[in-house]
C-alpha positions as CSV (number, residue, x, y, z in Angstrom):
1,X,-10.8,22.7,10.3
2,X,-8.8,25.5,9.4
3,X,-8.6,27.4,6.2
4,X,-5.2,25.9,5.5
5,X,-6.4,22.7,5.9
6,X,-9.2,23.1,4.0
7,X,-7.5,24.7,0.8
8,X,-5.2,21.6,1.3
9,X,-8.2,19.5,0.8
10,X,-9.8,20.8,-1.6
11,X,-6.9,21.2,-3.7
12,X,-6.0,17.1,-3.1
13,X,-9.4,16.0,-3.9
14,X,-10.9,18.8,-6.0
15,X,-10.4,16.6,-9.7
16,X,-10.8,13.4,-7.8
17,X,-14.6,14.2,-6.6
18,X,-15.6,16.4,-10.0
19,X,-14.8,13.5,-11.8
20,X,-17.1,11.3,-9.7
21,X,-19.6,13.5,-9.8
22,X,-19.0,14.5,-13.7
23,X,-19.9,10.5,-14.4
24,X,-23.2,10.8,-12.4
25,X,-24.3,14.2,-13.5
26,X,-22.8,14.0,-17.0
27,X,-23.1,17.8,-17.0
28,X,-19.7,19.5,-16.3
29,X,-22.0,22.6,-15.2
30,X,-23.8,20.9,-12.8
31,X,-20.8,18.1,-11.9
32,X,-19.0,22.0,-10.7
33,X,-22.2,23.2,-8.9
34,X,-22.3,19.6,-6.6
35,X,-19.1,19.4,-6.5
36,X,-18.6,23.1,-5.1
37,X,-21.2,22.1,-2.6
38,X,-19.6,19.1,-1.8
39,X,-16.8,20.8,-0.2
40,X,-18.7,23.5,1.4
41,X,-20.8,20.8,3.5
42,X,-17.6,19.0,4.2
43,X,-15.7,22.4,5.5
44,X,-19.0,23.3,7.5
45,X,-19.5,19.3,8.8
46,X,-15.7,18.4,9.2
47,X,-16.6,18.1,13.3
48,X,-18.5,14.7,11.9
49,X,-15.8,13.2,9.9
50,X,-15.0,10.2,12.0
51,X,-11.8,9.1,9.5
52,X,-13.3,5.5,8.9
53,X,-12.5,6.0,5.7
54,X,-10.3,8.0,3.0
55,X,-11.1,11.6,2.5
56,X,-12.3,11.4,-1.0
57,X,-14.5,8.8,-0.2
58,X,-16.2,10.7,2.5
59,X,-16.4,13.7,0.0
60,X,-17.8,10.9,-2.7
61,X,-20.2,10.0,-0.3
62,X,-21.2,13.4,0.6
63,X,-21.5,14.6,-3.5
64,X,-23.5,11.2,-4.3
65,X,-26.2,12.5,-1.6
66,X,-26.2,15.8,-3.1
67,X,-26.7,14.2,-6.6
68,X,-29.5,12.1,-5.3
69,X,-31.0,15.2,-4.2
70,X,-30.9,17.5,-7.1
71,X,-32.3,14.7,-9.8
72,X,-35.4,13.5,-7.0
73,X,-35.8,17.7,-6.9
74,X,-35.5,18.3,-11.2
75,X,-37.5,15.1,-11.2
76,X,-40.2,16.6,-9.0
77,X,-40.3,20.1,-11.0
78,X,-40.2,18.5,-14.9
79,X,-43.5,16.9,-16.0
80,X,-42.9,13.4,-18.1
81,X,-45.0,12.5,-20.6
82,X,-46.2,9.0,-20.0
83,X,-43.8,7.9,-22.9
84,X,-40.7,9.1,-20.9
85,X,-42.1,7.9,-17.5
86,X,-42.9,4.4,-19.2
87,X,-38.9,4.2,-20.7
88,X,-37.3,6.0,-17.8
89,X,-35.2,4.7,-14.9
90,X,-36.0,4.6,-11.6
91,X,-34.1,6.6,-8.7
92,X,-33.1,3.3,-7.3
93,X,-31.3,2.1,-10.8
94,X,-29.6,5.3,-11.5
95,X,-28.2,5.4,-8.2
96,X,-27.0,1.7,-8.4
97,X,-25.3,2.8,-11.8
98,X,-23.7,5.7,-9.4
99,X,-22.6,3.2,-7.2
100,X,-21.1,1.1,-9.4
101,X,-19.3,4.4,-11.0
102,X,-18.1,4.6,-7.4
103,X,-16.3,1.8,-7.3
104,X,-14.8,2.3,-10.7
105,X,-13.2,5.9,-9.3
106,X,-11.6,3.5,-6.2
107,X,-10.2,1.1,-9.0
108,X,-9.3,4.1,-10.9
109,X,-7.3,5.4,-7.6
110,X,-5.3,2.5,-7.2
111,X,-4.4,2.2,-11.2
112,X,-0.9,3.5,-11.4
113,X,0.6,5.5,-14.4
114,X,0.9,5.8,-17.2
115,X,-2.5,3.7,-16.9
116,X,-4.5,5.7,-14.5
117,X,-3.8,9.0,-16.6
118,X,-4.6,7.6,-20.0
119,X,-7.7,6.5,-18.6
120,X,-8.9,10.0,-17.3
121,X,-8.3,11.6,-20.5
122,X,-9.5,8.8,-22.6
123,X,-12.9,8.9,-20.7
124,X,-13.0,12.5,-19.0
125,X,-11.0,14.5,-21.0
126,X,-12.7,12.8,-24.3
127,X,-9.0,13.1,-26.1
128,X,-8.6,10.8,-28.8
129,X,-6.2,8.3,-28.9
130,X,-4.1,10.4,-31.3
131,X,-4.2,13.3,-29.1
132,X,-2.6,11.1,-25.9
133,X,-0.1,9.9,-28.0
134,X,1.2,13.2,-28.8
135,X,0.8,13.7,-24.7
136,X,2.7,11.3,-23.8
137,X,5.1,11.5,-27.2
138,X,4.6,8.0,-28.0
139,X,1.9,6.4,-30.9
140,X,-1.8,6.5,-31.4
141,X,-1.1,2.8,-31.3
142,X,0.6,2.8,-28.1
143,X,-2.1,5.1,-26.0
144,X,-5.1,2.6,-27.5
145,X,-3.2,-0.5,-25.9
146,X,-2.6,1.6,-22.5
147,X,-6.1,2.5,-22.4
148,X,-7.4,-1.1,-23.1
149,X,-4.9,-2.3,-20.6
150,X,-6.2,0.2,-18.1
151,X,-9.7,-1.2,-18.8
152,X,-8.6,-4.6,-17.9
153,X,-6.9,-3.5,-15.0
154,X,-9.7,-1.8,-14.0
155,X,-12.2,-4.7,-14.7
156,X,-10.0,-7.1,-12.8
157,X,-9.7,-4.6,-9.7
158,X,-13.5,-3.6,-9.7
159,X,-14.1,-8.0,-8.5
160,X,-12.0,-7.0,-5.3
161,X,-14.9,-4.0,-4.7
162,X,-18.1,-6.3,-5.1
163,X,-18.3,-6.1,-1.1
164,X,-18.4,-2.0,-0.8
C-alpha cells in the first residue's frame, strides 16, 4: 500500500472505526490509542487483506482484537477484590456486548441522513436534543423524533445482522 492510499484510508474510515472502538472502550483516550493502532497494523498487514469484506469492517475487526487485548492485559495487571470479581463480567460477555455494538455500527452505516447523523451526535457526540436542533436549524422537537426514528430504523435493520 502506498502512503497515498493509506492517508486515503485512514481519512475514509478514521471516525467510522473510533466510534466502534469509542463504544467498546468507552474511553475517548484509549478509543484514540486502539484506534491509532488499528491503522498502523492495517498499513503494516495490508499484503493480508483478502477484500472479503468492506474496509472498515476489516479495520473493525482488527481494533476489536486489539480491544480484547488490552482489557485481558489491564485485567491481568489490576487486582479485584472478591466483590468486583463476584459482580464482574466475563471476557466472553463483554466481547459479545462488542459484537453486538458491531453490528449496530453496520446498521448505523446503512442509515441515511438526516437519520444516521442525528444518531452519532445524539449518542457519540452526547449533544442534547436542543443542541441538534439548532444544528440542523429545525426544533428540539424535531431532532427527538429523528433520533427515535433512527432507533427504530436501526432496531429493525440490526434483525437482518443476527447471521454475522
Amino acid at each position: 500500500m502506498t502512503r497515498e492510499q493509506g492517508e486515503k484510508l485512514y481519512e475514509a474510515c478514521y471516525m467510522r472505526v473510533f466510534s466502534y472502538v469509542m463504544t467498546l472502550a468507552g474511553d475517548r483516550s484509549l478509543a484514540e490509542e486502539i484506534t491509532q493502532e488499528t491503522f498502523y497494523r492495517a498499513m503494516a498487514k495490508m499484503s493480508t487483506y483478502r477484500g472479503g469484506s468492506e474496509e472498515v469492517t476489516w479495520l473493525c475487526a482488527i481494533a476489536k482484537n486489539l480491544f480484547v487485548d488490552e482489557y485481558r492485559r489491564r485485567s491481568r495487571h489490576t487486582e479485584l477484590s472478591e466483590e468486583q470479581t463476584d459482580s464482574s463480567e466475563s471476557v466472553e460477555r463483554i466481547v459479545e456486548k462488542k459484537d453486538s455494538s458491531f453490528r449496530v455500527h453496520m446498521a448505523l452505516h446503512t442509515l441515511e441522513e438526516p437519520y444516521r447523523e442525528v444518531f452519532e451526535l445524539r449518542v457519540f457526540g452526547e449533544l442534547s436534543f436542543r443542541e441538534i436542533g439548532m444544528i440542523f436549524t429545525k426544533t428540539e422537537n424535531w431532532a427527538r423524533v429523528t433520533y427515535h426514528r433512527a432507533r427504530l430504523k436501526i432496531q429493525e435493520r440490526m434483525e437482518g445482522y443476527d447471521g454475522l
